[in-house]
C-alpha positions in Angstrom: -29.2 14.2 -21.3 -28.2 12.1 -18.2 -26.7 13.7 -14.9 -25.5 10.5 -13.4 -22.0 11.3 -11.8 -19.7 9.5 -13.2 -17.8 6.6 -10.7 -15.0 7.7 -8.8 -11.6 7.2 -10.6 -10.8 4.6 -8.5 -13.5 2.1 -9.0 -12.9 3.3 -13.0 -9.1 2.1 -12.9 -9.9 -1.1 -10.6 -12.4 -2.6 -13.5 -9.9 -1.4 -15.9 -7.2 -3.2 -13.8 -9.4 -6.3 -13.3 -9.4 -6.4 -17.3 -6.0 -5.9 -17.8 -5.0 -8.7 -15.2 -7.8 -10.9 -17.2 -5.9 -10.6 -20.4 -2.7 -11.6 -18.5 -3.9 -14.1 -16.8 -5.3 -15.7 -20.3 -2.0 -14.9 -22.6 0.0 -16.7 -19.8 -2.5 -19.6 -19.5 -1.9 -20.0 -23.4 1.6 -20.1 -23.4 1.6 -22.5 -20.5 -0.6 -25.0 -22.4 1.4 -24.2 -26.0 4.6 -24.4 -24.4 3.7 -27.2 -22.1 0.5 -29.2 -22.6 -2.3 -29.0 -19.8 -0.9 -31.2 -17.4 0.8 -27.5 -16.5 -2.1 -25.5 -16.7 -3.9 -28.3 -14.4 -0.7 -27.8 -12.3 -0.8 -24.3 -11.7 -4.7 -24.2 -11.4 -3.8 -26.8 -8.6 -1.0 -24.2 -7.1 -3.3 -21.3 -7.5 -6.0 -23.2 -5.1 -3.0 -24.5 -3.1 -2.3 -20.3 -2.4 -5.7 -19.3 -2.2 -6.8 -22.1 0.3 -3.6 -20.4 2.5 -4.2 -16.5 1.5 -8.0 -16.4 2.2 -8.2 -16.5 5.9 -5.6 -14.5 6.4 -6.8 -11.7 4.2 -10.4 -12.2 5.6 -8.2 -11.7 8.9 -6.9 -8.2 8.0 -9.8 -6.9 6.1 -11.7 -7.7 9.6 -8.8 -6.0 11.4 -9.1 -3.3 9.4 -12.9 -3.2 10.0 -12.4 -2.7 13.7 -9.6 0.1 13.4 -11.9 2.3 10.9 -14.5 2.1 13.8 -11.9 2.6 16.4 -9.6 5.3 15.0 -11.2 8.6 15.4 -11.9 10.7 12.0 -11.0 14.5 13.1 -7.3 13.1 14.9 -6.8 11.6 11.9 -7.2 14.6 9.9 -5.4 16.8 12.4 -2.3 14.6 12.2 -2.6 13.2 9.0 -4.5 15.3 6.9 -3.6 18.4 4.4 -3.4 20.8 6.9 -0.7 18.3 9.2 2.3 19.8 6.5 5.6 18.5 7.7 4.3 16.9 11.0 2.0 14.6 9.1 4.8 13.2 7.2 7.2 12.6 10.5 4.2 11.3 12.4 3.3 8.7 9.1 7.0 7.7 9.0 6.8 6.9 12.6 4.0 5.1 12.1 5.0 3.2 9.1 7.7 1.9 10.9 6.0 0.8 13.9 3.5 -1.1 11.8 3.8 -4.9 12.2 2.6 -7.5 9.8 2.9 -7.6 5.8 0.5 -6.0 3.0 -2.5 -7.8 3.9 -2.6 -5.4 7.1 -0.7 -2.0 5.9 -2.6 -1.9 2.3 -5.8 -2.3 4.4 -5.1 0.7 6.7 -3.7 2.6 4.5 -7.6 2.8 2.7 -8.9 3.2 6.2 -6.6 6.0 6.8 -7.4 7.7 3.7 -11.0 7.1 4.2 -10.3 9.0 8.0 -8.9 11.9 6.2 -5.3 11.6 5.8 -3.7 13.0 2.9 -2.3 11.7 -0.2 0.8 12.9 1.6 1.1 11.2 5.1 -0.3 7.6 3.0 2.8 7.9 0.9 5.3 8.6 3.9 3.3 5.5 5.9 3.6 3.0 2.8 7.6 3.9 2.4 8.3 4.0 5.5 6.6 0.8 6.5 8.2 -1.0 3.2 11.5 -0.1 4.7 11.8 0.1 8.2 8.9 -2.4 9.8 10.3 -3.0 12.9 9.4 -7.0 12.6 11.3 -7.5 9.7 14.4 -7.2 11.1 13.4 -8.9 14.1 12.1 -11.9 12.1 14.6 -11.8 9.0 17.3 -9.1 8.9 18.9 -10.1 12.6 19.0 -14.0 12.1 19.6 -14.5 8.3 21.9 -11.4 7.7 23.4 -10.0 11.2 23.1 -7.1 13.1 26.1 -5.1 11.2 24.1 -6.0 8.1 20.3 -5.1 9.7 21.9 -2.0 11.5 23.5 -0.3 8.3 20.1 -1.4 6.0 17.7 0.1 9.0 19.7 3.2 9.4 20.4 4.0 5.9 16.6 3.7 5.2 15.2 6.1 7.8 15.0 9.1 5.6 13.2 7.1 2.8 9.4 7.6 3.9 10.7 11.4 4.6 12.2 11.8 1.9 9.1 10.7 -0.3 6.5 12.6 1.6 8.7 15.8 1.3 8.6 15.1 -2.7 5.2 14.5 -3.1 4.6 17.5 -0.9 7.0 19.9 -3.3 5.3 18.3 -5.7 2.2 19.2 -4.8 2.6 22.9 -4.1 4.7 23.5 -7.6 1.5 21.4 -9.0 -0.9 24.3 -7.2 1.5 27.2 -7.8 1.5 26.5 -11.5 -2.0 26.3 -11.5 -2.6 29.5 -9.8 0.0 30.8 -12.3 -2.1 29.9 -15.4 -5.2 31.2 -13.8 
């Protein structure tokens, strides 16, 4: 009998997910050239090099970015502040962060995994994610402000500040009803 270990869950559900997104991609490639002959499917291959040509660089940028903060960001302060053990400060310090974090998913997705890989908990990444969905400071700089107004940005910004708190404090209840049960059924 083998002892291999198997592969983390994660690299499990990311071939899973790279099938999954194969079978899309084919069923909507089909329809396309069903529905529409291949001058579309040459069309959107055409688009899809148009995108990639402009998303490549900049994802090579982040990734790279990212690089240089897992070197620069020190392991154990992340695990003070952001790990298990941080409890409720963890999630107000990750929704403080969240919101200070500039630039779109090809930067916060990025540091998120280098946070995690620092030691921050499932926890504080949650908090950071929400909070930087909701209240990135640059967004309503660049977009909220001039498109919508301030009334419009003020009442969005304000109403949303308790959204990465509010999910860290959920998954945090749910975690400890999660290890209360289990210590209940032990």
């Amino acid at each position: 009998m083998d002892d291999k270990p198997e592969p983390p869950l994660h690299r499990r559900a990311g071939w899973l997910n790279t099938i999954i997104w194969l079978c899309i991609i084919v069923a909507v490639a089909g329809l396309c050239w069903w529905l529409k002959g291949l001058s579309t499917l040459e069309l959107a291959i055409k688009s899809y090099a148009d995108q990639l040509l402009m998303l490549v660089p900049r994802m090579l940028a982040a990734l790279l970015i990212s690089g240089f903060i897992q070197v620069l960001v020190p392991r154990r302060l992340v695990a003070k502040w952001l790990g298990s053990a941080a409890g409720f400060k963890g999630i107000f310090i990750a929704a403080g962060v969240g919101a200070l974090t500039p630039g779109g998913p090809m930067l916060a997705f990025p540091l998120v995994i280098v946070l995690r890989n620092a030691g921050a908990s499932t926890i504080s990444l949650i908090t950071f994610i929400t909070s930087w969905a909701t209240l990135a400071f640059h967004r309503i700089l660049m977009w909220e402000l001039p498109f919508l107004g301030p009334e419009f940005a003020l009442v969005r910004y304000i109403s949303s500040i308790p959204l990465g708190i509010i999910a860290g404090l959920m998954l945090m209840l749910a975690t400890w009803l999660t290890a209360r049960q289990k210590a209940g059924n032990t």
